[in-house]
Structure formats: C-alpha cells, structure tokens
N, C-alpha and C positions, 0 to 999 in steps of 0.2 A: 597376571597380565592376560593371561587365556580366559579366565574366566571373566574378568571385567569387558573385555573387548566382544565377545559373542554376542551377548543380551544387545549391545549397543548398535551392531553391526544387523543383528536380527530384525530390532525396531526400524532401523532404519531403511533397511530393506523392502521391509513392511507397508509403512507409511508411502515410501515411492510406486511401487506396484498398483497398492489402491488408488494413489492419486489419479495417473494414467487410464485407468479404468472409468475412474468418474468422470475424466476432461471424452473419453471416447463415448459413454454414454447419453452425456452432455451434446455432443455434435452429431453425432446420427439421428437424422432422420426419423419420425415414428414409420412404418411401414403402412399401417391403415388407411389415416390421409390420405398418402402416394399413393394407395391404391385405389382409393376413389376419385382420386383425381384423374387416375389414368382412365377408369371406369366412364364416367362423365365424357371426358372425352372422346373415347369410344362413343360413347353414344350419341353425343351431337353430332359428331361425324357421320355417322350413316342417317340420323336422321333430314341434317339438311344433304345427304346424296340423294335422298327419296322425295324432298320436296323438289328436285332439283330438276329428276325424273319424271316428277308427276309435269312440274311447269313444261319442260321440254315436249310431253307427251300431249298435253291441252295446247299449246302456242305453236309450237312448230311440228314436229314430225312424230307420227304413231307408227307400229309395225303391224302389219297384218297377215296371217298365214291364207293359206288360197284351199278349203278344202271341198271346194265340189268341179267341175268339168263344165260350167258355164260359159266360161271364157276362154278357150282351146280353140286356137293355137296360143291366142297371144298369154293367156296365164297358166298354167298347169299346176295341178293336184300337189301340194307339196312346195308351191312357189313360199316366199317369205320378202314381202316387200315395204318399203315405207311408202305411206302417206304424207302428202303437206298437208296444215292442219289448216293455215294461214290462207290456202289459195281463193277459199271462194269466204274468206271470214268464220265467224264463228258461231253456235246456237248451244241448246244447253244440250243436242247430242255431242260438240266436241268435249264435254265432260265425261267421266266416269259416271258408270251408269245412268246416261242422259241425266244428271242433277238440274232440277229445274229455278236456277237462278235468274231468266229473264226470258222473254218470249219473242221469237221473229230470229234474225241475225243481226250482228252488229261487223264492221268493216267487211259487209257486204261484197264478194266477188263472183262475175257471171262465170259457169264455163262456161268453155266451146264445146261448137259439136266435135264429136271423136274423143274428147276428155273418157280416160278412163277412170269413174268415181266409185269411192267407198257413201253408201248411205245406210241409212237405218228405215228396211222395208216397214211404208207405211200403213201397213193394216195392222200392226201390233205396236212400229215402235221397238222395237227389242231384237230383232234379228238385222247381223249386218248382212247387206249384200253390197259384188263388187259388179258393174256393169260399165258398158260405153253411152253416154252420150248421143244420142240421134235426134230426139224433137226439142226443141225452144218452146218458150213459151209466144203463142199464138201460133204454133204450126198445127199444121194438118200431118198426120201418119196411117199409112196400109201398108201392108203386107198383099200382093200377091203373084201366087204362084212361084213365091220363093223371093221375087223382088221388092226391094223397099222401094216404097214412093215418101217423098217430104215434098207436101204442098202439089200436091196433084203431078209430080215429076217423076218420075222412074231411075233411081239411082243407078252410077254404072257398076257393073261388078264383072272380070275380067276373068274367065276360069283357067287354072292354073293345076300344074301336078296335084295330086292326089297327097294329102296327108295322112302320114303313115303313125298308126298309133305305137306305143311300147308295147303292146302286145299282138304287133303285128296288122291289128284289121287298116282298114285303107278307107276315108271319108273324102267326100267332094269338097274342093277348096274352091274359093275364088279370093280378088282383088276388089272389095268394096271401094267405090271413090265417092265420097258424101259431098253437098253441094258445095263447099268450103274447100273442097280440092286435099282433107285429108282420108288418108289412104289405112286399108287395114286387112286381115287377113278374115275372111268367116266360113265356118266348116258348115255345111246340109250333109249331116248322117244318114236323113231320110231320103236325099235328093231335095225335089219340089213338094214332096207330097206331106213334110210333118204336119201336126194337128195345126200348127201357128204360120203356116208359111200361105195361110191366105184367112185376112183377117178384116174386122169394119173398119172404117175411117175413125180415126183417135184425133181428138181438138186437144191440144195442150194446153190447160189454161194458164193464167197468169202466175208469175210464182211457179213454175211448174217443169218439169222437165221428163222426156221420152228416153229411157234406158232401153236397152237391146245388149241378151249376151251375144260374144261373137260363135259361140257354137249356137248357131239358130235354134237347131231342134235338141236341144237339151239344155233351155234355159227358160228359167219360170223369172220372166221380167215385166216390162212395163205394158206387152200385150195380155199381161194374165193380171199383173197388182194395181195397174193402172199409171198415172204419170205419177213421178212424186216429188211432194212440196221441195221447195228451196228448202226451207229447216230443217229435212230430214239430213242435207247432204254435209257428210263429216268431212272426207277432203279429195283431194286427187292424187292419184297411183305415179309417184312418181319411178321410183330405182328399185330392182330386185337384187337382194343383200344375201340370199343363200337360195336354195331350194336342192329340194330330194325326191328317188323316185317311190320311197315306202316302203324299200325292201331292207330295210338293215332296223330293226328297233333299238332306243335309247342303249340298251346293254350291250349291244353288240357292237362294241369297239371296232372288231377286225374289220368288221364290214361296211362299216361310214363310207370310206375313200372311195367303192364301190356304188354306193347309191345317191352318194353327191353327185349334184349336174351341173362339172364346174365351168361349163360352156354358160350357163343363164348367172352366172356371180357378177353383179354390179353392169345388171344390163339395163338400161332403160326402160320404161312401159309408153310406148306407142299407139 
C-alpha cells in the first residue's frame, strides 16, 4: 500500500505545482513592453512641457534678468522680471534667436510714453536692452543741461531726496513728469554735467521710437544708438518675480535668504 501510494501521490503533486507555474507565467506581464511604454511616456511628457514653454514664452510672457545699472532706481542689478510678449504684437525678434519667419509686426501694438520696454538694440540686432519710452514717432527730442525737452517743451522734474546706493554713495534724484502726466524716478550721478545731459535735436521717425535709461548718466540708449524701429521691440516690463543683491553665489545656500530683496517680489514696473 506504501509503495503503490508514493509514486501516485508524487506524480500528482508534480503535475499541480507545474500547472500553477505555467497559468502564473501565462498572466504576467513581459517587463520590456512596460517598460517602454512607461519610457515613451516619459518622454512625450516633457517633450509637450517644452513646447508648452516655448508657446508660452513666444505668445504671452518671457523672463528677463536686469544685469547693468541703466535703469536705477526703477530696475536694479539682479532684478528678474516678466515681460508681455503680446503687448505691442509680435516680429521674428519675439522668437528664439530672432528666427526670421516674416518681416514688419503682426497684431501690431503702440506703446506709450513712460512704457518700460525690452528691445533688441538696433545696430546689431542681437543684444537685448531694457529702456523707458520717451519719444513717439514724429516727435522732436533734446536733452539740455540735464532737462528733457519733447517737441520743443521742457519736461517737468521735481527733485527729491538723494538716492542712496547698496554701497553707500548718494546720486541726485528727481520726479520726471512726461507730457502724458506719467511719472517716474531718474538718477544724474553726474549732476547736470554727464557727457549726454545736453545733446542735438533727435526727429523720431515713423516706425520709430525714443528710449532714455532712467539712470541718465550711465545709460547708452537712444541718445547714443539712435531711435529704434518698432520690430526691434520684443515686449513690455510688466511684474518683478525675484531679485537679488549678488552677494550669495548659486552654492551658497546659507546665504540666499540674505541677498534676496524680498521688498521688490511681485512688484510692478512703472
């Protein structure tokens, strides 16, 4: 009885354990597929995040960091703000590396005067600068002895405390008021006497537009490069999203909290 019953008990053992094996074999999944599949996925995923970014960054808003002392008070070294791409339309500089798909602008928008704009300085095309707004096309512009004139008028400018820089020195400030009634802050480092603070009569022609940084004497703008074309202009300076004063480098964690200016976070540009 022992011996007949083993062998039978053995086989049949046997044959159940394999079965199980091949029904588990059967339903599992290959692992390779799945993992190309997940692969794949992955990768359309960031690839429409990028087109997503690019569109975002050509149609509506680009960021721009602020690195020279041009625009002091109203931008500083280390500002980090968006641009609207949308505001005055769009040319083949609102593309990555001005890509030349059509020529002029298309849904065309004027600034105004006082508009603070990103364009693409025209004697090369290839450098951005950040400026304000001051001549229209068909205005007259001088400079002298430190006062704008538009159209043969003498702007008002209202002087006010002394601007204290982060390292202490102290420039002349005033209240510029442009024929438009808008208002702004602009420093003379030099006083009246910079190389630029008395200059020839500038015609703005058609298509054209009169930039002025608001630090007078430390800005090479449109009394040195000339007026520039509507298609150079990429958009308008709307919101500052961070800024820093330079003292803390990327490695230097402890030190961020420190050289953030969390006074200029999500300030307007005026």
């Amino acid at each position: 009885m022992t011996t007949n019953s083993n062998p039978a008990e053995g086989k049949g053992g046997g044959n159940v354990e394999m079965g199980v094996q091949v029904n588990a074999a059967r339903e599992r999944p290959e692992a390779g597929p799945l993992r190309r599949a997940l692969w794949n996925d992955t990768v359309q995923t960031i690839v429409y995040a990028i087109l997503i970014a690019i569109a975002v960054r050509i149609v509506a808003f680009e960021p721009f960091n602020i690195p020279s002392g041009s625009m002091y008070p109203t931008l500083m070294v280390g500002d980090y703000l968006f641009v609207s791409k949308y505001s005055y339309g769009y040319s083949r500089h609102s593309f990555p590396w001005s890509i030349p798909p059509f020529e002029g602008r298309i849904f065309e928008g004027s600034p105004e005067r006082g508009d603070v704009v990103v364009f693409k300085e025209p004697r090369g095309n290839s450098t951005d600068y950040i400026k304000r707004v001051i001549g229209l096309p068909g205005d007259t512009i001088q400079v002298v002895g430190g006062v704008l004139y538009v159209n043969g008028e003498g702007v008002e400018r209202r002087r006010i405390e002394d601007y204290v820089w982060e390292d202490g020195r102290r420039s002349v400030q005033y209240v510029e008021v442009l024929p438009n009634g808008r208002t702004h802050r602009i420093l003379e480092e030099e006083g009246d006497l910079g190389s630029n603070d008395d200059t020839q009569i500038y015609a703005v022609p058609p298509a054209h537009y009169f930039m002025m940084g608001d630090n007078r004497d430390n800005s090479s703008d449109s009394r040195v490069i000339g007026p520039v074309p509507s298609e150079n202009l990429i958009g308008r300076a709307e919101i500052l999203f961070y800024s820093h004063d330079g003292t803390a480098r990327w490695w230097q964690v402890w030190k961020w909290p420190f050289a953030m200016r969390f006074g200029r976070f999500f300030n307007s540009v005026e």
